[in-house]
ZAMAR-552610 format. One record per residue (C-alpha): residue number from 1; residue in three letters; x, y, z. Coordinates in Angstrom, 2 decimals, padded with zeros to 5 digits, m for minus. Layout:
% ZAMAR-552610
node num->NUM&residuo->ALA&x->X&y->Y&z->Z .
...
END
This chain:
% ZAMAR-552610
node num->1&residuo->UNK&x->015.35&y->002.51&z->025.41 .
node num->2&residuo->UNK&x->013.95&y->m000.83&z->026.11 .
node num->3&residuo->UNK&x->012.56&y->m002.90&z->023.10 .
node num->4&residuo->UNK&x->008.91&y->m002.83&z->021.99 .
node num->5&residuo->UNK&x->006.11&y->m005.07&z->023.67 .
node num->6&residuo->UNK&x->004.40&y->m007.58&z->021.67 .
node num->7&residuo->UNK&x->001.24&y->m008.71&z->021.38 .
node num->8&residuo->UNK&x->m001.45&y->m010.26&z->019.52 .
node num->9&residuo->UNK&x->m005.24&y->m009.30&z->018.16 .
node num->10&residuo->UNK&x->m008.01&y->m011.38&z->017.47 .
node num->11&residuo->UNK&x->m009.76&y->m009.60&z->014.81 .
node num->12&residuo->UNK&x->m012.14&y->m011.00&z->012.06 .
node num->13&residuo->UNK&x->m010.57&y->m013.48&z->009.52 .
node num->14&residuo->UNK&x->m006.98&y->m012.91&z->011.06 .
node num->15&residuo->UNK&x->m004.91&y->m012.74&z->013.97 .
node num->16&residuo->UNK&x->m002.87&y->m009.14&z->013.99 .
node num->17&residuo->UNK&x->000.64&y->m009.20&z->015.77 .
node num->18&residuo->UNK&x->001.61&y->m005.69&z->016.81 .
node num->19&residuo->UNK&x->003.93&y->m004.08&z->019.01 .
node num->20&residuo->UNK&x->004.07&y->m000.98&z->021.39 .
node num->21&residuo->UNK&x->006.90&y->001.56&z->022.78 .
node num->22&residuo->UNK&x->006.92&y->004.20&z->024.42 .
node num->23&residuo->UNK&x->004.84&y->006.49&z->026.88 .
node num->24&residuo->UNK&x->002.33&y->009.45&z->025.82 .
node num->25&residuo->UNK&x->m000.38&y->009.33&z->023.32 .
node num->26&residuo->UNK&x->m001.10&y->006.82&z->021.16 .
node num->27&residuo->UNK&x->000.42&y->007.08&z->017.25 .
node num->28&residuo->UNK&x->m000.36&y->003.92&z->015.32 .
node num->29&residuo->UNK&x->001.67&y->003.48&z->012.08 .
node num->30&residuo->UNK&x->000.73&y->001.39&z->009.42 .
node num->31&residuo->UNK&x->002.94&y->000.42&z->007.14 .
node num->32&residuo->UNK&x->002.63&y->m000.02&z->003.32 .
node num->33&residuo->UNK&x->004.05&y->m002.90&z->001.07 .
node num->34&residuo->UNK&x->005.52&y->m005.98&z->002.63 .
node num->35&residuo->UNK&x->007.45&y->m004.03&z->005.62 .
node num->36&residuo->UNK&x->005.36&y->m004.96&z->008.55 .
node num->37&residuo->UNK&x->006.02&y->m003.43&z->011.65 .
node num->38&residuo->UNK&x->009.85&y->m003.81&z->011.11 .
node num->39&residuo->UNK&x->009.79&y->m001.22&z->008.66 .
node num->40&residuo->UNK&x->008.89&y->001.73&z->011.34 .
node num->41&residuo->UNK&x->011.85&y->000.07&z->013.23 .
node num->42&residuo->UNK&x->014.34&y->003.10&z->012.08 .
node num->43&residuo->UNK&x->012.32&y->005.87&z->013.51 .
node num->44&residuo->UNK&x->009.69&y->004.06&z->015.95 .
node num->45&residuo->UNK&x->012.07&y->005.00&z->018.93 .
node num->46&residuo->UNK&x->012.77&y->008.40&z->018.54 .
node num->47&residuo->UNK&x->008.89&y->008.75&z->018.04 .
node num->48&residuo->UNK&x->008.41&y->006.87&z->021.16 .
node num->49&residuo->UNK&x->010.22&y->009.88&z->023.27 .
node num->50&residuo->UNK&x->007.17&y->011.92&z->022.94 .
node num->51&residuo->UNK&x->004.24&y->008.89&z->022.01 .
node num->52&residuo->UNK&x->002.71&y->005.39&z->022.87 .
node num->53&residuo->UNK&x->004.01&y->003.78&z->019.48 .
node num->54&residuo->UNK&x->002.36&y->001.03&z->017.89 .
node num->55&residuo->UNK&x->003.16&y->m000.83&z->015.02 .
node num->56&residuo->UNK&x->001.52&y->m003.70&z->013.73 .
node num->57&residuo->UNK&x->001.84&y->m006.17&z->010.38 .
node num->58&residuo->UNK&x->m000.94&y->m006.35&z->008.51 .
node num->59&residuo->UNK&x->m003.73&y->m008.68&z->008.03 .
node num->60&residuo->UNK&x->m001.82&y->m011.85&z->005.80 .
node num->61&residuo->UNK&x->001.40&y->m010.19&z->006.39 .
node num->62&residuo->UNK&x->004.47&y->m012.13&z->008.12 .
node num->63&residuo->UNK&x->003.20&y->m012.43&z->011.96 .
node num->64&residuo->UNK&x->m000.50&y->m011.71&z->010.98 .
node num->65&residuo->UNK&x->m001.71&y->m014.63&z->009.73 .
node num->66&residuo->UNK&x->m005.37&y->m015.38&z->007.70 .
node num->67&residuo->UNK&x->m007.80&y->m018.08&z->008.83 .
node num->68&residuo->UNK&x->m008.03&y->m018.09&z->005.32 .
node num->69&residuo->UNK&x->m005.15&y->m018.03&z->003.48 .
node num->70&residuo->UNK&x->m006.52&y->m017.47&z->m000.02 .
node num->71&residuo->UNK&x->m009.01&y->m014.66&z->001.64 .
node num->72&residuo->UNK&x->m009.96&y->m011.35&z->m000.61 .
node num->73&residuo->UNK&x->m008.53&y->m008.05&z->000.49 .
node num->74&residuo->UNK&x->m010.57&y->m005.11&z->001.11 .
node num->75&residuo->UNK&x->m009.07&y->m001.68&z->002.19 .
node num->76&residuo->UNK&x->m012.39&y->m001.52&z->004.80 .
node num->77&residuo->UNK&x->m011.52&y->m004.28&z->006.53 .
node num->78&residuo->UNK&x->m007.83&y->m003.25&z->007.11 .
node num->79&residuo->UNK&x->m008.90&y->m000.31&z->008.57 .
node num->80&residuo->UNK&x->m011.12&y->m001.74&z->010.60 .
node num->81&residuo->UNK&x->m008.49&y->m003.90&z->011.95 .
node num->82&residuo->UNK&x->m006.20&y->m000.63&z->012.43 .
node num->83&residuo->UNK&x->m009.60&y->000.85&z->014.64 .
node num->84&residuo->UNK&x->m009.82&y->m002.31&z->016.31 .
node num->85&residuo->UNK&x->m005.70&y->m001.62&z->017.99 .
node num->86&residuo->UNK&x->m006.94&y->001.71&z->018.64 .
node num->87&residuo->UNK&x->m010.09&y->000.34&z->020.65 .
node num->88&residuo->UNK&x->m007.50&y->m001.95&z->022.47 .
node num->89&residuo->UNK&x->m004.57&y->000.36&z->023.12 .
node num->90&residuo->UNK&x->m006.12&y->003.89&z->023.29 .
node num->91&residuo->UNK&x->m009.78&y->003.08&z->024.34 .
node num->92&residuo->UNK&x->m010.85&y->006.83&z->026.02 .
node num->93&residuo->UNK&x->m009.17&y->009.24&z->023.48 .
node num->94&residuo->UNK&x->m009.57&y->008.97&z->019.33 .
node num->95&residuo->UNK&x->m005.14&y->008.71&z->018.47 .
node num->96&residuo->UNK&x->m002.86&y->010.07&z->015.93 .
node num->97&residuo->UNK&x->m002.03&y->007.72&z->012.61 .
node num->98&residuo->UNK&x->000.33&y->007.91&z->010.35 .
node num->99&residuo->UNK&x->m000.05&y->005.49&z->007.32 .
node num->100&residuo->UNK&x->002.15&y->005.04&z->004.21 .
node num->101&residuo->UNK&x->001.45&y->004.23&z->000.93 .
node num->102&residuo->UNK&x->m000.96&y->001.58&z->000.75 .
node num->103&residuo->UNK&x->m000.99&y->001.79&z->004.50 .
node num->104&residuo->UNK&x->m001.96&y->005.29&z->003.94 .
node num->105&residuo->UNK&x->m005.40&y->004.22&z->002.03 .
node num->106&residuo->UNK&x->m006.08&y->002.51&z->005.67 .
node num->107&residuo->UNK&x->m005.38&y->005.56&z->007.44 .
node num->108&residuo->UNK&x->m007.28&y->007.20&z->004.80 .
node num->109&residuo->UNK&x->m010.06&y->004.78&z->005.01 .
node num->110&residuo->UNK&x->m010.24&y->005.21&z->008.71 .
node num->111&residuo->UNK&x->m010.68&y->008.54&z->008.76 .
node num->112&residuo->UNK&x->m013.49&y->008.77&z->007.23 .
node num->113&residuo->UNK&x->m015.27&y->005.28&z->009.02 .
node num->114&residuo->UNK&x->m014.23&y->006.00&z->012.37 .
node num->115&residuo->UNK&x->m013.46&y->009.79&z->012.59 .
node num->116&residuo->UNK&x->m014.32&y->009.85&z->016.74 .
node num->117&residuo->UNK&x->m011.12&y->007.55&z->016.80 .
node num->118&residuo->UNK&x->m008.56&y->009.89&z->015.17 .
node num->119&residuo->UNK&x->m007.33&y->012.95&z->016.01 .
node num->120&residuo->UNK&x->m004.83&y->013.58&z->012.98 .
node num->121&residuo->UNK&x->m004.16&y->010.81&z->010.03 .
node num->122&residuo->UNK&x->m000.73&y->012.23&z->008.25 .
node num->123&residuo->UNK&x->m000.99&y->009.81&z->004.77 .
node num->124&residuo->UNK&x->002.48&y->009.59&z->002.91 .
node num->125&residuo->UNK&x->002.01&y->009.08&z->m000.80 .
node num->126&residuo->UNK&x->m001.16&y->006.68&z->m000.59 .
node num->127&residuo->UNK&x->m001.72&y->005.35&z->m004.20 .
node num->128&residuo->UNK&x->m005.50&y->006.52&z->m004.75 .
node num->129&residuo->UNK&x->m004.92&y->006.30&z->m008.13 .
node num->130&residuo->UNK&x->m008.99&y->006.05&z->m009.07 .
node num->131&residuo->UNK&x->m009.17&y->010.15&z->m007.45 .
node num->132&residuo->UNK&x->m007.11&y->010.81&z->m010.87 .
node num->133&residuo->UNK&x->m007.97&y->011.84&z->m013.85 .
node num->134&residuo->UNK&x->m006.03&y->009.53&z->m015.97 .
node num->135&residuo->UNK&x->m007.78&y->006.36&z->m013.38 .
node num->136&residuo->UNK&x->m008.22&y->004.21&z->m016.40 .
node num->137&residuo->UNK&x->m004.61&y->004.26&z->m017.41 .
node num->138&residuo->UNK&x->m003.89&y->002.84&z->m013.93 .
node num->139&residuo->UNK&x->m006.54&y->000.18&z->m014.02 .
node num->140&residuo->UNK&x->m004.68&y->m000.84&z->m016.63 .
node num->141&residuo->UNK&x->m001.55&y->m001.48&z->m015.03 .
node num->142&residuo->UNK&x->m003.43&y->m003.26&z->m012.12 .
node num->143&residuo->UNK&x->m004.48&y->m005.73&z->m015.02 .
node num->144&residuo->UNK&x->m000.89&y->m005.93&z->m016.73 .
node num->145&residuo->UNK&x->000.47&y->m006.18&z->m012.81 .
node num->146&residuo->UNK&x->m002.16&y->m008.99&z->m012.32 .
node num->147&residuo->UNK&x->m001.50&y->m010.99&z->m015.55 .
node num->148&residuo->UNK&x->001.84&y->m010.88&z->m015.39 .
node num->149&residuo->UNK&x->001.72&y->m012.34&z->m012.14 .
node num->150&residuo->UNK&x->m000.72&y->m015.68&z->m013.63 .
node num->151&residuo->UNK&x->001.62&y->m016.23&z->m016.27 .
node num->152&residuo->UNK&x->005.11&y->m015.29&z->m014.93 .
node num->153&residuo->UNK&x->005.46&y->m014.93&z->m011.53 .
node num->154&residuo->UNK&x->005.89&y->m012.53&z->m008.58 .
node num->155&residuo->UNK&x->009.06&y->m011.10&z->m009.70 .
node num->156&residuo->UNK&x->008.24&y->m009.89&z->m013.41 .
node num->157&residuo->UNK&x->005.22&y->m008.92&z->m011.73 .
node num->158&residuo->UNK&x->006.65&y->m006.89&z->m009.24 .
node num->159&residuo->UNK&x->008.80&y->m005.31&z->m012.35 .
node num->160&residuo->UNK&x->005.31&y->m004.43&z->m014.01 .
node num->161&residuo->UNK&x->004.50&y->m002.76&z->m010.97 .
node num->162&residuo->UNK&x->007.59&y->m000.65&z->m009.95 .
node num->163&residuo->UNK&x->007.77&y->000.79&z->m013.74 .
node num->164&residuo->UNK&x->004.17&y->001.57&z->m013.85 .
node num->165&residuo->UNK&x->004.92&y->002.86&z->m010.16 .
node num->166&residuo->UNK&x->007.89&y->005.33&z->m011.15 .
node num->167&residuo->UNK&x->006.05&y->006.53&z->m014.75 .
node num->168&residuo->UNK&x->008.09&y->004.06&z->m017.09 .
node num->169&residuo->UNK&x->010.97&y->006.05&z->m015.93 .
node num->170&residuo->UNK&x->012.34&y->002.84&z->m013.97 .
node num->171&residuo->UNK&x->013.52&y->004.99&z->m010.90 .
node num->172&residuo->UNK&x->011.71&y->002.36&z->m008.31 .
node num->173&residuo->UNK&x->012.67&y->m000.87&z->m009.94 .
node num->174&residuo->UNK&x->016.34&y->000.25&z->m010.52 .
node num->175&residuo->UNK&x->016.31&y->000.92&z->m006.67 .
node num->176&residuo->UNK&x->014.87&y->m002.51&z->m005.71 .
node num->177&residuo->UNK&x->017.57&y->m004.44&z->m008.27 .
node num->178&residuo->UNK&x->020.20&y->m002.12&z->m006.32 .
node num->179&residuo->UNK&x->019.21&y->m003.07&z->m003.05 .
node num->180&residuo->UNK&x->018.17&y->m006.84&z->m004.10 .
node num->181&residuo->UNK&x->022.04&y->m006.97&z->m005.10 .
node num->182&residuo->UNK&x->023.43&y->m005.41&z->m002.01 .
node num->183&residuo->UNK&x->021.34&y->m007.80&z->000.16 .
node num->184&residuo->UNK&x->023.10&y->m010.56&z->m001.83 .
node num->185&residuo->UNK&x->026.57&y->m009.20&z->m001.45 .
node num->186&residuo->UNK&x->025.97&y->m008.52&z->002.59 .
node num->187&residuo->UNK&x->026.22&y->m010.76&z->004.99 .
node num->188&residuo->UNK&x->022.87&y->m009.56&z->007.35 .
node num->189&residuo->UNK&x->022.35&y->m009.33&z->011.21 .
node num->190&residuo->UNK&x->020.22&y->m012.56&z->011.58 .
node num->191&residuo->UNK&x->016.83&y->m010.18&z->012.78 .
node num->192&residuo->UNK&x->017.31&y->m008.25&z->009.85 .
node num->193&residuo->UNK&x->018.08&y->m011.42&z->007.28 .
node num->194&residuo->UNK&x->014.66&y->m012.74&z->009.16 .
node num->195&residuo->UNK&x->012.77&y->m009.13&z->007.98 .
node num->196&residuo->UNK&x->014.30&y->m009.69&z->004.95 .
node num->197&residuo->UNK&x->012.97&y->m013.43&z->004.48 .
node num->198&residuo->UNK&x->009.50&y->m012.55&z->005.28 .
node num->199&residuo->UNK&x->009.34&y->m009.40&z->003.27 .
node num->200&residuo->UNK&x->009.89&y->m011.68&z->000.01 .
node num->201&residuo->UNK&x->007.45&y->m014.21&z->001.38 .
node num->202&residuo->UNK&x->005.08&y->m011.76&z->001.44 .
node num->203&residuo->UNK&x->005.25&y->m010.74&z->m002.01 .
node num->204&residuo->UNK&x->003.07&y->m012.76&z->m004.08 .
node num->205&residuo->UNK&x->000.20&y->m012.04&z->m001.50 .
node num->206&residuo->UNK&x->001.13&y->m008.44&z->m001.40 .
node num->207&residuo->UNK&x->000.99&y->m008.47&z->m005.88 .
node num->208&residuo->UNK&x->m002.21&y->m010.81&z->m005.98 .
node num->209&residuo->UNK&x->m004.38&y->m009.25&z->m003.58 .
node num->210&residuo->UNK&x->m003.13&y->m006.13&z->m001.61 .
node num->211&residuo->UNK&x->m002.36&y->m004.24&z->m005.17 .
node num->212&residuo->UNK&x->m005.29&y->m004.47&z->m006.69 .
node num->213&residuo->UNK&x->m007.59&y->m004.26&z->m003.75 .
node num->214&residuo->UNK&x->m006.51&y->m001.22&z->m002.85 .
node num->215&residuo->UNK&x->m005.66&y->000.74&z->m005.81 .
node num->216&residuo->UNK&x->m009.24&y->000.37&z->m006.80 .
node num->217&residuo->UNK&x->m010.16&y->001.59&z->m003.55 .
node num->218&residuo->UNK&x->m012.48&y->005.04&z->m004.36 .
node num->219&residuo->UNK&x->m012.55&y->007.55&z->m001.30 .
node num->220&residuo->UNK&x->m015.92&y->008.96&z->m000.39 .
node num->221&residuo->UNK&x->m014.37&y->012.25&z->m000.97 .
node num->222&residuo->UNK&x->m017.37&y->014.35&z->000.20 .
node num->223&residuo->UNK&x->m016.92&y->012.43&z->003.92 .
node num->224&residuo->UNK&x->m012.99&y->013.37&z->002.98 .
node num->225&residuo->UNK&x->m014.08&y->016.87&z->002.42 .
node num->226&residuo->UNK&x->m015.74&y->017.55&z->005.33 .
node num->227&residuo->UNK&x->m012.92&y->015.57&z->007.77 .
node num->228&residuo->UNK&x->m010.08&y->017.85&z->005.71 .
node num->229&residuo->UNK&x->m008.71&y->019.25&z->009.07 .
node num->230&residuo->UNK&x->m007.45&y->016.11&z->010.38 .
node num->231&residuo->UNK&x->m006.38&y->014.87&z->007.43 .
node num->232&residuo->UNK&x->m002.18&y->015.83&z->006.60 .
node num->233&residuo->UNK&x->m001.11&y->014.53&z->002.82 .
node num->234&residuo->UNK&x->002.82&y->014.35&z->002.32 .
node num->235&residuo->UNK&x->004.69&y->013.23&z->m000.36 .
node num->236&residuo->UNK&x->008.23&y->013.03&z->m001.18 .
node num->237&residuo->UNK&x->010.87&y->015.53&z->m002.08 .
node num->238&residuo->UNK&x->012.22&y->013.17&z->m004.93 .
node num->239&residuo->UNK&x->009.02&y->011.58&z->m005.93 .
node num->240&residuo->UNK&x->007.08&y->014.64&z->m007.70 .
node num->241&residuo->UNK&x->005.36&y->013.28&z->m010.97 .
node num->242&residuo->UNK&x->005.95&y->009.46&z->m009.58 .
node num->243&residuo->UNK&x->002.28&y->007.67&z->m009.50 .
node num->244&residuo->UNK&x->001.96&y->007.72&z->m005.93 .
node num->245&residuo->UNK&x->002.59&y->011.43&z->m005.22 .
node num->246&residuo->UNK&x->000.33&y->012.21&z->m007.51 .
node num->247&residuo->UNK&x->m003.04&y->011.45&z->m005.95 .
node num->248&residuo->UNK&x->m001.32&y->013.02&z->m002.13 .
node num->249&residuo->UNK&x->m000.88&y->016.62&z->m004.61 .
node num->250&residuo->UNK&x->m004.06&y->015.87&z->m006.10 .
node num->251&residuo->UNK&x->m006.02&y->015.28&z->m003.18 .
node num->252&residuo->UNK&x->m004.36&y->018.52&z->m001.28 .
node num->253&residuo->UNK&x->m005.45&y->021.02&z->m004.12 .
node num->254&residuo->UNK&x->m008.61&y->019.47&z->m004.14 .
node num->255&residuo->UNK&x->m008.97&y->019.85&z->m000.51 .
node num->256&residuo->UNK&x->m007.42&y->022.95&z->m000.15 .
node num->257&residuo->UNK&x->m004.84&y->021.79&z->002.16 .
node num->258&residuo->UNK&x->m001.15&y->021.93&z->002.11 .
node num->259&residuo->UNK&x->001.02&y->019.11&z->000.47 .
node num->260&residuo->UNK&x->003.79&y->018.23&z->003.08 .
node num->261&residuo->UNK&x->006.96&y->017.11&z->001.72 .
node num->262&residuo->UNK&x->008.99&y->014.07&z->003.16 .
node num->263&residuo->UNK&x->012.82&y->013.50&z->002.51 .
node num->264&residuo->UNK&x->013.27&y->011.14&z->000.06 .
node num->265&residuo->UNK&x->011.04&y->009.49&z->m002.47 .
node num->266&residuo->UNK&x->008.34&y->006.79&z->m002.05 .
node num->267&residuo->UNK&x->010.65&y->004.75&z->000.54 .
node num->268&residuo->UNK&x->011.96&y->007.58&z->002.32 .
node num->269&residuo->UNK&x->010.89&y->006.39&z->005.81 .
node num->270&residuo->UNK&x->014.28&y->003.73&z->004.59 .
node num->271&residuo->UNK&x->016.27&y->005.80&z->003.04 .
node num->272&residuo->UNK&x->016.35&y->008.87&z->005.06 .
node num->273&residuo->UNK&x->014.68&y->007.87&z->009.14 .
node num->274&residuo->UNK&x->016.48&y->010.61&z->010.90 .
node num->275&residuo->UNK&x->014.71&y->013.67&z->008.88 .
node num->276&residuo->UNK&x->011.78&y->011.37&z->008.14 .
node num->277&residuo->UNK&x->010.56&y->010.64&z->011.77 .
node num->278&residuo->UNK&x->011.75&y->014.67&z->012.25 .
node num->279&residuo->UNK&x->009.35&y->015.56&z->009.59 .
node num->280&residuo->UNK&x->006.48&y->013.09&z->011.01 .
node num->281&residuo->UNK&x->006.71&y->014.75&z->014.34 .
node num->282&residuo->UNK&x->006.10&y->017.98&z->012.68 .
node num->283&residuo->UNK&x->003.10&y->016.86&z->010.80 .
node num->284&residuo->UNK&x->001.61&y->014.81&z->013.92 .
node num->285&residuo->UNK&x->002.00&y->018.05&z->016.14 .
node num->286&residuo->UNK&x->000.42&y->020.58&z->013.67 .
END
């Protein structure tokens, strides 16, 4: 298969750069973290057999630059640039999204603003922490994440975060020192030692103002309620109990929906993209 198309988006306060594959109809996926649209690069083509596939990076991520650079982040103006690729690629018929963690409180988010647009949002382990009970235990680690990052830097920061992440159990921020030290050891492909470059540039904007903007985002869960049937929440096979599966489980027994599980944990779409992009086709076909 040919590579994607690229393409840029005027859109307010930024310019998105996004990228398309494929023939059928459209499936936007957003991505969560500092991935970009690289990080759908291990499953975008086999998607793209049955779908018009677009990825995109983010608003201040890598190729998506800020007129601002020192801009506030709010989740409703991410998903309003995710509606505004939908209004530009799929114009006559609402699409399918599929959004991962904090790419999945987009999706979520645009849902519920823009429901003519979507036909079927499938939201892998989106960290709505403030739907929990226990919300004011994770405000707290948004403030320990956020201090830590003022006096010490992105990468004790980013510790914080991936222990609070995994429920002190240290299961996420073993797996990023593992694969931090592999990078080192590897010599990479030059396109993926450029993904690579940007995804670590990206991190002190992703600690400072994607994290906390966004795990304080509240759903209007009534609006949430009512949208249930296009709404898929999935969560993976080795992340039950981890922070961000919880609010996915939480939100499907609130709903009455089904919880979907993914292979893998929180980065399965890495770790597994054969029987993750499987498992996405399933969900975007139900």
């Amino acid at each position: 298969m040919n590579g994607p198309t690229h393409g840029g988006l005027r859109v307010s306060g930024a310019r998105l750069h996004y990228e398309v594959r494929g023939r059928g109809p459209l499936l936007l996926l957003i991505p969560g973290g500092t991935g970009g649209a690289a990080a759908f690069d291990p499953v975008a083509d086999e998607l793209a057999a049955e779908y018009t596939v677009a990825t995109y990076d983010p608003r201040g991520m890598s190729r998506s630059p800020l007129d601002d650079p020192g801009a506030e982040q709010h989740v409703a103006e991410h998903a309003d640039d995710a509606s505004r690729i939908l209004d530009l690629l799929s114009p006559g018929a609402p699409a399918r999204v599929f959004g991962t963690s904090s790419g999945a409180i987009a999706a979520v988010h645009l849902l519920i603003a823009r429901p003519e647009r979507v036909a079927r949002v499938v939201a892998h382990e989106p960290p709505l922490v403030e739907v929990l009970p226990d919300a004011c235990e994770h405000r707290a680690l948004i403030a320990r994440v956020r201090e830590t990052f003022r006096a010490e830097g992105v990468m004790p920061a980013m510790s914080v975060f991936a222990a609070g992440l995994a429920g002190g159990r240290g299961k996420v921020a073993d797996a990023g020192a593992s694969a931090r030290r592999e990078e080192a050891e590897l010599a990479l492909p030059p396109q993926a030692a450029a993904r690579a470059e940007r995804t670590m540039a990206d991190l002190p904007y992703f600690v400072s103002r994607i994290v906390p903007a966004f795990m304080s985002y509240v759903p209007d869960m009534g609006r949430l309620a009512a949208l249930s049937d296009r709404l898929v929440l999935a969560g993976g096979e080795d992340s039950r109990g981890e922070l961000p599966y919880r609010p996915a489980a939480f939100l499907a027994d609130r709903l009455g929906t089904e919880l979907l599980h993914f292979p893998g944990g929180h980065t399965g779409l890495t770790t597994h993209p054969a029987a993750f992009a499987e498992h996405m086709a399933k969900a975007l076909r139900a």
